[in-house]
C-alpha positions as CSV (number, residue, x, y, z in Angstrom):
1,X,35.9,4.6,-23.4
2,X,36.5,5.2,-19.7
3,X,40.4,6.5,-19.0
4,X,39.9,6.6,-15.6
5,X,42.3,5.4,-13.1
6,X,42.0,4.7,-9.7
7,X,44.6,4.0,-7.0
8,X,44.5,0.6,-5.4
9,X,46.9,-1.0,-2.5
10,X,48.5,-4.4,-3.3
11,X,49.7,-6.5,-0.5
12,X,53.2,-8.2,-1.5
13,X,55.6,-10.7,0.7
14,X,59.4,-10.4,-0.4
15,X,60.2,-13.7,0.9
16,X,64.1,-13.5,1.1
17,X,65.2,-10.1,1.4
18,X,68.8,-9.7,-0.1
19,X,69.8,-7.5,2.8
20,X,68.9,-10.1,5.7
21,X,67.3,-13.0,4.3
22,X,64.4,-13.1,5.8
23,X,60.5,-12.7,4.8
24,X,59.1,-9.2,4.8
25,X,55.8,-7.5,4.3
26,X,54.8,-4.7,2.0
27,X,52.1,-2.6,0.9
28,X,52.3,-1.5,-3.3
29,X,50.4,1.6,-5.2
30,X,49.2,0.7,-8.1
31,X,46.2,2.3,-10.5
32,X,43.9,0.6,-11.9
33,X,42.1,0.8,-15.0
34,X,37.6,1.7,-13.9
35,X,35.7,-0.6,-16.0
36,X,32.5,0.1,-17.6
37,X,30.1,-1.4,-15.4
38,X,27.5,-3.8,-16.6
39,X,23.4,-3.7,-15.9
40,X,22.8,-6.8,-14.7
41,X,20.2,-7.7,-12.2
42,X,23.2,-8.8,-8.7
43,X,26.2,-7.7,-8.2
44,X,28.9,-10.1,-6.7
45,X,32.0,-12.7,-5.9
46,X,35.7,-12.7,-5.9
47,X,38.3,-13.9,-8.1
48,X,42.0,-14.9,-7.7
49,X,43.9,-11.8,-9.2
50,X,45.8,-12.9,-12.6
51,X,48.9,-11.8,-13.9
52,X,49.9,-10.0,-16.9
53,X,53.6,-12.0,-16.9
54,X,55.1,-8.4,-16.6
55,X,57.3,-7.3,-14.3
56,X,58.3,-4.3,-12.6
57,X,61.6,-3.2,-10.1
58,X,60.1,-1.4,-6.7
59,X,63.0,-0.2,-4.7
60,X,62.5,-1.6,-1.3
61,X,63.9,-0.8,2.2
62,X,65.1,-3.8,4.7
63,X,63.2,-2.8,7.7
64,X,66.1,-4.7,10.0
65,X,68.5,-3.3,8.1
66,X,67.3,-0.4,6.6
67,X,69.4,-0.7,3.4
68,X,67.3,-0.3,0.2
69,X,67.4,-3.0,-2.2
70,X,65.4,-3.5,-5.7
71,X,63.1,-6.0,-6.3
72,X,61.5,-7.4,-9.8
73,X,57.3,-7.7,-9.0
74,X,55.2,-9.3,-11.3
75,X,52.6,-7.0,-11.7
76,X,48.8,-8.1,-10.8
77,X,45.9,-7.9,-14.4
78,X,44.4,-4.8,-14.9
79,X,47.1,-3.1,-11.8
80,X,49.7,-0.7,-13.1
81,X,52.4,-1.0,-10.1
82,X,54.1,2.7,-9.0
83,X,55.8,1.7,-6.0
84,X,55.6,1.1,-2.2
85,X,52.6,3.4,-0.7
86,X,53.1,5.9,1.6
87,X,50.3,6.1,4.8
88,X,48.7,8.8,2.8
89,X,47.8,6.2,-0.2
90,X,46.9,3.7,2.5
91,X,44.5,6.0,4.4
92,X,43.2,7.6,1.1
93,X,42.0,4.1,-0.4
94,X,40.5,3.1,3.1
95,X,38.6,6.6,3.0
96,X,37.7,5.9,-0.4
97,X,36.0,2.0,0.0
98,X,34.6,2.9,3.4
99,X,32.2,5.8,2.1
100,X,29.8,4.1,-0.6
101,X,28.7,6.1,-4.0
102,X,25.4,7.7,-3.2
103,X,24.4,6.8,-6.3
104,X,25.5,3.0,-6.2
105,X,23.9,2.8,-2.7
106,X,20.2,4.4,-4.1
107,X,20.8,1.9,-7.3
108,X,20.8,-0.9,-4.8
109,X,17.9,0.7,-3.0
110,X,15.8,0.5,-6.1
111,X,17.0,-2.7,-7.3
112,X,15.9,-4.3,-3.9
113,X,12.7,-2.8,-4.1
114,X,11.7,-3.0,-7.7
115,X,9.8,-6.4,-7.3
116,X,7.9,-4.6,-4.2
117,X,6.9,-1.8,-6.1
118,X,5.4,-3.6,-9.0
119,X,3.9,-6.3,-7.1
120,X,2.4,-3.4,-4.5
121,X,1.3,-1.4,-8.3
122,X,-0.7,-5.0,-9.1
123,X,-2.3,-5.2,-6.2
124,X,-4.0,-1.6,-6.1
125,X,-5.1,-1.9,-9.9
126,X,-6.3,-5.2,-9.1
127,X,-8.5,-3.6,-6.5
128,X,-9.4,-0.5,-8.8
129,X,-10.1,-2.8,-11.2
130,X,-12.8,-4.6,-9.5
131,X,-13.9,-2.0,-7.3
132,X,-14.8,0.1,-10.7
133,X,-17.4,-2.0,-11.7
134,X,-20.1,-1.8,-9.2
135,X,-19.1,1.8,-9.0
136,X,-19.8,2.3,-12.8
137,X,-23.0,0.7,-12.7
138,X,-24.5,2.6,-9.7
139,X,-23.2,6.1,-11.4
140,X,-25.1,5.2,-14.7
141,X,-28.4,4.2,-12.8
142,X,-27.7,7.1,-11.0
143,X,-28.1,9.6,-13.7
144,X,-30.6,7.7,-15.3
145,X,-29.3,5.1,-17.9
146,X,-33.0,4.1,-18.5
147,X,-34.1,6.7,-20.4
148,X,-31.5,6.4,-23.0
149,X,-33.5,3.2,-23.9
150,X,-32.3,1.3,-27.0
151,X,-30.1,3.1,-28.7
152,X,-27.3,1.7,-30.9
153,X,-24.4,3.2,-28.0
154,X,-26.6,1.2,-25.2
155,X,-25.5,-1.7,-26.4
156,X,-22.3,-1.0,-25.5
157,X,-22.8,0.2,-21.6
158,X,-21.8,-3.0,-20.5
159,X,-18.2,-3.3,-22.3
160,X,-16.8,-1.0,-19.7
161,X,-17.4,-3.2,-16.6
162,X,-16.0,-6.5,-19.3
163,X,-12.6,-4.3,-19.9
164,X,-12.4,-3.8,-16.0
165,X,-12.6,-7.3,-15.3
166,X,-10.3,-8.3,-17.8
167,X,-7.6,-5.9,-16.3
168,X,-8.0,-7.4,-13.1
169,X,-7.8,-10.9,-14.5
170,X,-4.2,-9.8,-16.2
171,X,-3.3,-8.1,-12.9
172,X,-4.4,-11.5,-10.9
173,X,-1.8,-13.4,-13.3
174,X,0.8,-10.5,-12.9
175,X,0.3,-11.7,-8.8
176,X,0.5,-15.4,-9.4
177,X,3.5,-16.9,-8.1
178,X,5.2,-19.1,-10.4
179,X,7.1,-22.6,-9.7
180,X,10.4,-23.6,-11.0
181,X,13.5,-25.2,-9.7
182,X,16.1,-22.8,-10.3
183,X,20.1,-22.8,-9.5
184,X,22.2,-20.1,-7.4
185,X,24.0,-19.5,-11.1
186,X,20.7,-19.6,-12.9
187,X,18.9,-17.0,-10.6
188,X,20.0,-14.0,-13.2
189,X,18.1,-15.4,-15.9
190,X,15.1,-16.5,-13.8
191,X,14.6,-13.1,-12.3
192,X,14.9,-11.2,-15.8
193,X,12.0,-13.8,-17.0
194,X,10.4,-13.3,-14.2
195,X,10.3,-9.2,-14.5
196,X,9.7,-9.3,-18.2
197,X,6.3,-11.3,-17.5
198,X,5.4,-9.3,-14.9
199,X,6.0,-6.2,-17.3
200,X,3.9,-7.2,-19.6
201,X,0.9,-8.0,-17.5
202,X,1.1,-4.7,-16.4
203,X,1.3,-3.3,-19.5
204,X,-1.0,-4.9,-20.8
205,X,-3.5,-4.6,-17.6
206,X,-3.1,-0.9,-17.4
207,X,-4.0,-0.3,-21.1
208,X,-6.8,-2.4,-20.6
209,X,-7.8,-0.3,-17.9
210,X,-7.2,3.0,-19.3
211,X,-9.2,2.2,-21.9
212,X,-12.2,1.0,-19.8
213,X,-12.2,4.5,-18.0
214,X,-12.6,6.1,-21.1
215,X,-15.5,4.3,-22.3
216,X,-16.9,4.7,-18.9
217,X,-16.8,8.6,-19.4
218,X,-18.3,8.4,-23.2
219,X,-21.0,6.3,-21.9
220,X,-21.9,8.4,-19.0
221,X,-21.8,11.9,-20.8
222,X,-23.8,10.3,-23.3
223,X,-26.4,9.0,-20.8
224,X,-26.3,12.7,-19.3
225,X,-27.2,14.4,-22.8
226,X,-30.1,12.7,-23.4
């Protein structure tokens, strides 16, 4: 469980002040309680800040009068008032939200970039893919494929360049856009479907390939021991 607090300014209007009656503006400390945070695919939006129906007494100063005076607060959810802040609590805060985690800002980074990376992995495997097969079969003429003749492993020299074109058939549906009317508050879910598909094509495409390669090497040694 996470204990740690952090310090937070409130912004709270007293609007009859006991000392002069009129409306004044002040600026609360208060911690708050860090929540675990949540892997989910955006971040965002703003709430209206609920109370707990607690209430805690802030001594207060009448700036016309300058008379202190105490004053029952309600205190925000989640916000455990301390009292007014000084201008080191409002300057430590404003420190604190202006300079962004490093490692929140390269989450974001990533996050932004994910779709780009995968989509930019599909598109080079699709052209290894294809690109292999003419390549395969010029290597094993090369070293002379004929004069392993009609043996039983012959009959497999072609199931190398069938593995590469299926790979680049899963990473051509990894690449195909898909159509589907989707809502602001539905684009969570979309995207997560969306990257799981695209997972598993490449998953799926890459083993496929891997394994192509590596029949591509048994066949050509065994075409160079002969």
């Amino acid at each position: 469980m996470n204990n740690e607090r952090t310090t937070t300014i409130i912004d709270y209007t007293v609007t009859s002040c006991p000392r002069c009656n009129e409306a004044h503006f002040f600026k609360l400390k208060g911690l708050v309680q860090q929540k675990t945070e949540e892997s989910v695919p955006l971040f965002g939006g703003t709430g209206e800040v609920e109370g707990t129906g607690r209430k805690r007494e802030i001594l207060f100063a009448c700036p016309n009068t300058k008379k202190k005076f105490s004053y029952q607060v309600p205190e925000p959810k989640g916000v455990e008032l301390i009292g007014l802040a000084s201008e080191a609590d409002i300057a430590m805060v404003i420190n604190v939200a202006s300079a962004p985690s490093p490692s929140k800002s390269e989450f974001e980074e990533w996050a932004n970039k994910s779709r780009d990376t995968a989509l930019d992995f599909c598109k080079t495997m699709l052209s290894a893919s294809t690109g292999s097969i003419p390549v395969y079969f010029a290597v094993l003429k090369y070293i002379g494929f004929e004069k392993i003749g009609s043996t039983p492993l012959s009959q497999f020299a072609i199931l190398p360049s069938v593995l590469f074109l299926a790979a680049a058939i899963l990473y051509v549906l990894a690449l195909r856009p898909g159509y589907e009317s989707v809502a602001p508050s539905d684009f969570n879910d979309f995207r997560k479907r969306r990257f799981e598909r695209l997972n598993q094509f490449i998953i799926w495409g890459t083993a496929i390939f891997i394994g192509a390669v590596g029949l591509a090497i048994v066949m050509l040694f065994y075409t160079l021991s002969k």
